[in-house]
C-alpha positions as CSV (number, residue, x, y, z in Angstrom):
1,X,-49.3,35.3,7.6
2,X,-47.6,35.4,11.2
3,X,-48.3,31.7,11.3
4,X,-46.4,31.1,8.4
5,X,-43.0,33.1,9.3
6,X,-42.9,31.3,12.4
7,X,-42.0,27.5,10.8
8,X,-39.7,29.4,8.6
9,X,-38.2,31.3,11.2
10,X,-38.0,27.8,13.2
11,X,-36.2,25.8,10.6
12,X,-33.6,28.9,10.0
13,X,-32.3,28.7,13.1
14,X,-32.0,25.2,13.4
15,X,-30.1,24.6,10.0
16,X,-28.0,27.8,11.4
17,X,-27.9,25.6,14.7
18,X,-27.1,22.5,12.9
19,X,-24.2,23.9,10.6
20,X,-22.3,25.4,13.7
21,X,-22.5,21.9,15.6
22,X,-21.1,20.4,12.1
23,X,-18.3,22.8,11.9
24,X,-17.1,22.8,15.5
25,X,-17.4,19.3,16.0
26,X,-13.8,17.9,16.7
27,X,-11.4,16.6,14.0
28,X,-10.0,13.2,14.4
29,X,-6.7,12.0,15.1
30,X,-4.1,10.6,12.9
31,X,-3.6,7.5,13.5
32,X,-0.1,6.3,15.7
33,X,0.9,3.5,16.2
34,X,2.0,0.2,14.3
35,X,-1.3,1.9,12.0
36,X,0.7,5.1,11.3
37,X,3.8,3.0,10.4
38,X,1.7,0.7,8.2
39,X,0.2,4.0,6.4
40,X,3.0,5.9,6.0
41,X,4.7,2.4,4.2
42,X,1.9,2.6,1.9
43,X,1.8,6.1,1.7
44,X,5.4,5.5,-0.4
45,X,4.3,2.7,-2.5
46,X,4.9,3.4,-6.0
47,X,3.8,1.4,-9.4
48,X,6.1,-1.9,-10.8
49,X,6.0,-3.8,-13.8
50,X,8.1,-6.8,-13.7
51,X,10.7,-7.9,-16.5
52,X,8.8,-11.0,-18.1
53,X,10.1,-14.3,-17.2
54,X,11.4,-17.0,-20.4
55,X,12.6,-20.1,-21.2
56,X,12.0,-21.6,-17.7
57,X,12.8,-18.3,-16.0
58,X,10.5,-16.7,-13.7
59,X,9.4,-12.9,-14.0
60,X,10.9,-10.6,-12.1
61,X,11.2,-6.9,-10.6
62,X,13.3,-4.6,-10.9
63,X,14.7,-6.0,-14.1
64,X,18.2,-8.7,-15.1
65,X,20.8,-8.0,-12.5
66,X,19.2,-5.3,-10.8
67,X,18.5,-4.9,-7.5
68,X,15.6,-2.2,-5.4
69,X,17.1,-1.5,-1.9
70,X,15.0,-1.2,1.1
71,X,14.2,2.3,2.7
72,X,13.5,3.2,6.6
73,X,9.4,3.7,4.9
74,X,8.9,0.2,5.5
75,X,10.2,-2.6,8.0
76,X,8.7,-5.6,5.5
77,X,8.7,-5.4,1.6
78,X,5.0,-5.2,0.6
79,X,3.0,-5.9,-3.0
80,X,0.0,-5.3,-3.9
81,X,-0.7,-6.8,-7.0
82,X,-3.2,-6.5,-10.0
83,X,-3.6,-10.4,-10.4
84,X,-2.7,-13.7,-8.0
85,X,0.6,-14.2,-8.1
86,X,3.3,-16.3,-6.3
87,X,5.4,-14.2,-5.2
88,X,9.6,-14.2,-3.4
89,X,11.8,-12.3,-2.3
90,X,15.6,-12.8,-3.3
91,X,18.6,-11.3,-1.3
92,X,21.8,-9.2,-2.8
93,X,23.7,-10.0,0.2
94,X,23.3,-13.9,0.8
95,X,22.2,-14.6,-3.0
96,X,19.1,-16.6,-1.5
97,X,15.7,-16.4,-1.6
98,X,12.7,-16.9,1.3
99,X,9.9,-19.4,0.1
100,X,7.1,-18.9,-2.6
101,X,4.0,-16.7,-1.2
102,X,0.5,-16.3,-2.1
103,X,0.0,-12.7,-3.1
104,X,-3.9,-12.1,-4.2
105,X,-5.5,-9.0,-6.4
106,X,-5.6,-6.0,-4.9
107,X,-4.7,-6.8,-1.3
108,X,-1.2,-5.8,0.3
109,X,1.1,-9.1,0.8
110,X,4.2,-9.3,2.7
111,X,7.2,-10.4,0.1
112,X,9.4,-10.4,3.2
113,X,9.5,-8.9,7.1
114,X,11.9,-7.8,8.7
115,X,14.4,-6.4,6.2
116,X,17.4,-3.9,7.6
117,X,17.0,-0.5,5.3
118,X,19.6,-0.4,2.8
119,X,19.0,-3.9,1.7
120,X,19.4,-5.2,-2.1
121,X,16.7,-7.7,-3.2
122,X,14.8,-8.6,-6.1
123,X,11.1,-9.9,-6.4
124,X,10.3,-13.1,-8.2
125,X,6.6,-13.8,-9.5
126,X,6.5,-17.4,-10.7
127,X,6.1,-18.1,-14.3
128,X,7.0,-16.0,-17.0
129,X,4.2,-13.3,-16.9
130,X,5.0,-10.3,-16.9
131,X,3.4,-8.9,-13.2
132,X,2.6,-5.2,-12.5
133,X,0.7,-3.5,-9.4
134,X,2.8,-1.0,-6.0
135,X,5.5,-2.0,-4.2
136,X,6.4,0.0,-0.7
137,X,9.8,-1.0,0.8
């Protein structure tokens, strides 16, 4: 019988051994950073839908002759769409728009950089479709 309490007695004390090296192993840091900037940007995204587009209009977010305005989350408008879409941003200020952009499924796009908080804009998804997915600005 001795010879069997010993293997048990063995493998005790290494799971024992083993859960205190798990729990006292170091936690790891949050990232900083342009990484931590990026995160907490997306860590604000919230969920769109887009007014449909019509009769040669293009779809577009927030809705007619409303504007989002940018927040100090984000230094660049981001999307992150639920299907390929073409994507712009348009301006309040100027009343112009940057070029078309590719934005693809479920990956995070830049609809503009750069953009001082407080700024109006509008997104335009071309066609008349209506487009939903998050938005961080």
């Amino acid at each position: 019988m001795r010879t069997r309490l010993v293997p048990f007695a063995m493998t005790a004390v290494l799971l024992g051994g083993g859960t205190a090296a798990v729990a006292t192993a170091p936690a790891q840091a949050a990232p900083s950073g342009p990484d931590a900037t990026i995160q907490s940007c997306y860590g604000s995204a919230r969920n769109y839908t887009s007014a449909p587009g019509g009769s040669g209009s293009n779809a577009h977010w927030p809705g007619t002759g409303k504007y989002a305005y940018t927040t100090a989350n984000c230094n660049d408008i981001n999307l992150k769409v639920n299907y390929d879409r073409t994507v712009r941003t348009c301006f309040q200020k100027t009343g112009k728009c940057n070029g078309w952009k590719k934005a693809r499924k479920g990956q995070w796009a830049l609809a503009a950089t750069d953009v001082k908080t407080g700024t109006g804009f509008y997104i335009q998804f071309k066609g008349a479709n209506r487009s939903t997915g998050k938005i961080a600005y």
